[in-house]
C-alpha positions in Angstrom: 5.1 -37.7 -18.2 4.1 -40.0 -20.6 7.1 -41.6 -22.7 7.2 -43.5 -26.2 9.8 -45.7 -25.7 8.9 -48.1 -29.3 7.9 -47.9 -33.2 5.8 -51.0 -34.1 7.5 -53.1 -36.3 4.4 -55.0 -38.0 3.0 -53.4 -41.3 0.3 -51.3 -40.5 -2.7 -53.6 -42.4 -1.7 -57.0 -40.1 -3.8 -56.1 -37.3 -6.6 -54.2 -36.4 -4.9 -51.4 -33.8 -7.1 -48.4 -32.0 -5.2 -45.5 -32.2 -5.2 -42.9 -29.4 -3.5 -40.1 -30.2 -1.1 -38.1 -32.6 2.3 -37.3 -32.3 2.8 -34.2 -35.0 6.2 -33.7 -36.0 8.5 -32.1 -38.6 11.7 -33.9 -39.8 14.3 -32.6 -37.8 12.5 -33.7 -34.7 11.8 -37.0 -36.3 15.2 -37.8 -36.2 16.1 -37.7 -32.9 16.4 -40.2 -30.3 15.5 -37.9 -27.3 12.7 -35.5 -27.3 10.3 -33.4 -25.2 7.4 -32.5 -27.0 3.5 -32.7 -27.1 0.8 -35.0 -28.6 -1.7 -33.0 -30.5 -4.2 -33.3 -28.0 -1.2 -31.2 -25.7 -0.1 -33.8 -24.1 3.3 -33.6 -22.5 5.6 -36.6 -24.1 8.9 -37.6 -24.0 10.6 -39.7 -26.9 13.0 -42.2 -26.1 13.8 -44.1 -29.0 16.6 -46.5 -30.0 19.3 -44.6 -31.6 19.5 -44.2 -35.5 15.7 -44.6 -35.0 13.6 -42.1 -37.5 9.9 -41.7 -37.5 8.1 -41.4 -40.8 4.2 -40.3 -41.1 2.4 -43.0 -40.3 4.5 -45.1 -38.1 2.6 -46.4 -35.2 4.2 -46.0 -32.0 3.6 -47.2 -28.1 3.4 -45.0 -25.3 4.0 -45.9 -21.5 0.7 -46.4 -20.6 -0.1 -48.9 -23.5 -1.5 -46.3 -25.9 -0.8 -46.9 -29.8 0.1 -43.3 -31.3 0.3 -42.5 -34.7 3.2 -40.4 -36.1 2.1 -37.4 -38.4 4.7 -35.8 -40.2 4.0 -32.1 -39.9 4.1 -30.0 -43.2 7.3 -27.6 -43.1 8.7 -25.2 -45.8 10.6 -27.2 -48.2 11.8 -27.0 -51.9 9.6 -28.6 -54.7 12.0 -29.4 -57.4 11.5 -30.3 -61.0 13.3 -30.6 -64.1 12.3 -30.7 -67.9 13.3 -34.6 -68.4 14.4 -37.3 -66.1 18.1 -37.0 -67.4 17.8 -33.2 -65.9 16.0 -34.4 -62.4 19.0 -37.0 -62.1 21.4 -34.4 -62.6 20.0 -31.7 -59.6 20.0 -35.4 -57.6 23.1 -35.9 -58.0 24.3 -32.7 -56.8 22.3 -32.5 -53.9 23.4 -36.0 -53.0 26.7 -34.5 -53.4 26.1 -32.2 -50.8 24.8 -34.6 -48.2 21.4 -33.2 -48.6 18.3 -35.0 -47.6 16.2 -35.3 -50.5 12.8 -37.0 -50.8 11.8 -38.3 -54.1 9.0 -38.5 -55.8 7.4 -39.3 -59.1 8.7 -36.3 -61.6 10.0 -34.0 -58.7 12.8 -34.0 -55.5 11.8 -32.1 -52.1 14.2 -30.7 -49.7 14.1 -28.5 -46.5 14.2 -24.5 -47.6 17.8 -23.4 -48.3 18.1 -20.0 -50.2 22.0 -20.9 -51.3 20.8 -24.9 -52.2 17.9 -22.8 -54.7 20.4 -20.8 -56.2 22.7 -23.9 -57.1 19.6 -25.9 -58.1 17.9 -22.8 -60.9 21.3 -22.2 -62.2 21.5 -25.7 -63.0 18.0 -25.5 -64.7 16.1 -26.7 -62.6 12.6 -25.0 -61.5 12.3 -24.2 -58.1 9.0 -23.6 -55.8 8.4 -23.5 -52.2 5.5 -25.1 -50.4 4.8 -26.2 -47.3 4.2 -30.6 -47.3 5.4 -33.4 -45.1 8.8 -34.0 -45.9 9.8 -37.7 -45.8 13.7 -37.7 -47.4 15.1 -41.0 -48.6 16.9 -43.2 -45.5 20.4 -44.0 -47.5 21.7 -46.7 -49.1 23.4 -48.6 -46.5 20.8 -47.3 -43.1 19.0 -50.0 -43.0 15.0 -50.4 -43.3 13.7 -49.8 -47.2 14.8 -47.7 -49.6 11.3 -46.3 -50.3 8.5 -46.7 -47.6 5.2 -48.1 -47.8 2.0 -47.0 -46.6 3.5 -47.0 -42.9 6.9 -46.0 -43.8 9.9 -47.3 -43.1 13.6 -45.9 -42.6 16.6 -46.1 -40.9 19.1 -43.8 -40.0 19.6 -40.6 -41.9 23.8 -39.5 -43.2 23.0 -36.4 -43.2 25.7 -33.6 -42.4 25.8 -30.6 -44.3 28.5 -28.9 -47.1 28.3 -26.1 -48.5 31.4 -26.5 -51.2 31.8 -29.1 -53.9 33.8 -32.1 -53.8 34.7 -34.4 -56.3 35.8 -37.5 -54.0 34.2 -41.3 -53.8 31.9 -41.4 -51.0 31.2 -45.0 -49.6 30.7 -45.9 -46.0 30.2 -49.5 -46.8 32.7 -52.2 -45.4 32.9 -53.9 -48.1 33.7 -50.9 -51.2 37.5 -50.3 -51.9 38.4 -48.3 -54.4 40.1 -49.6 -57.2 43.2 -47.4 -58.8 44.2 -48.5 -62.7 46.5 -47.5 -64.6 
């Protein structure tokens, strides 16, 4: 079976590179690490990335058998959000963000994978709501390495993502160096 062990780490533009084949995938399985799955052409591939590695449309990667593949992130039902002002848009943010939510963003609108109780908190907010089906490409995180937005090959690192399904009013920083500061 043919295996993808590497993502090319050179922008897309530097060199002239024949691509042979596409590797179609939704998020979820752009995530992972390990992975059967099948090149377009039906190809049987396995996927056996560095952890924390994630694949975003347009990535370049190298199979076994020297063949440059290119990643194509596969439309999937997701949430098309928008909001009558920025101020309002910032606000659904936040509270998706709250909720550990990966959330693409775009100019004007936020995209998320379909979740009937997540469309329910964001219209009661104000927000509108419509589902589509569009590659999703959610924001990496502060702190996962890579670039916060992605260029025309895209760029990430690892996704925080582990879902809630309550509010919580707590500080939420992974990063060494933050400690809270208490004044009275």
């Amino acid at each position: 079976m043919l295996e993808i062990k590497s993502k090319l780490k050179i922008p897309r533009s530097a060199y002239k590179v024949e691509v042979k084949g596409q590797l179609k995938l939704p998020f979820e399985s752009r995530q992972k690490s390990r992975l059967r799955t099948k090149l377009a052409s039906g190809e049987e591939v396995g996927l056996r990335l560095p952890r924390g590695e994630v694949l975003r449309g347009g990535d370049l990667v190298t199979a076994s058998d020297g063949r440059v593949i290119e990643v194509v992130a596969e439309p999937e039902k997701v949430l098309h959000v928008e909001c009558a002002d920025a101020i309002e848009l910032a606000k659904a943010a936040y509270h998706l963000g709250n909720r550990h939510v990966p959330v693409q963003v775009g100019d004007g609108f936020l995209r998320l994978a379909a979740d009937h109780v997540l469309e329910e908190m964001l219209k009661k907010i104000g927000a509108t709501v419509s589902h589509m089906e569009a590659p999703f490409e959610p924001e990496a995180g502060a702190y996962a390495g890579g670039h916060h937005q992605h260029d025309e090959m895209g760029h990430g690192g690892k996704i925080h993502d582990h879902h809630h399904d309550h509010d919580h009013d707590h500080e939420h920083c992974d990063h060494p160096d933050h400690h809270p500061h208490h004044h009275k």
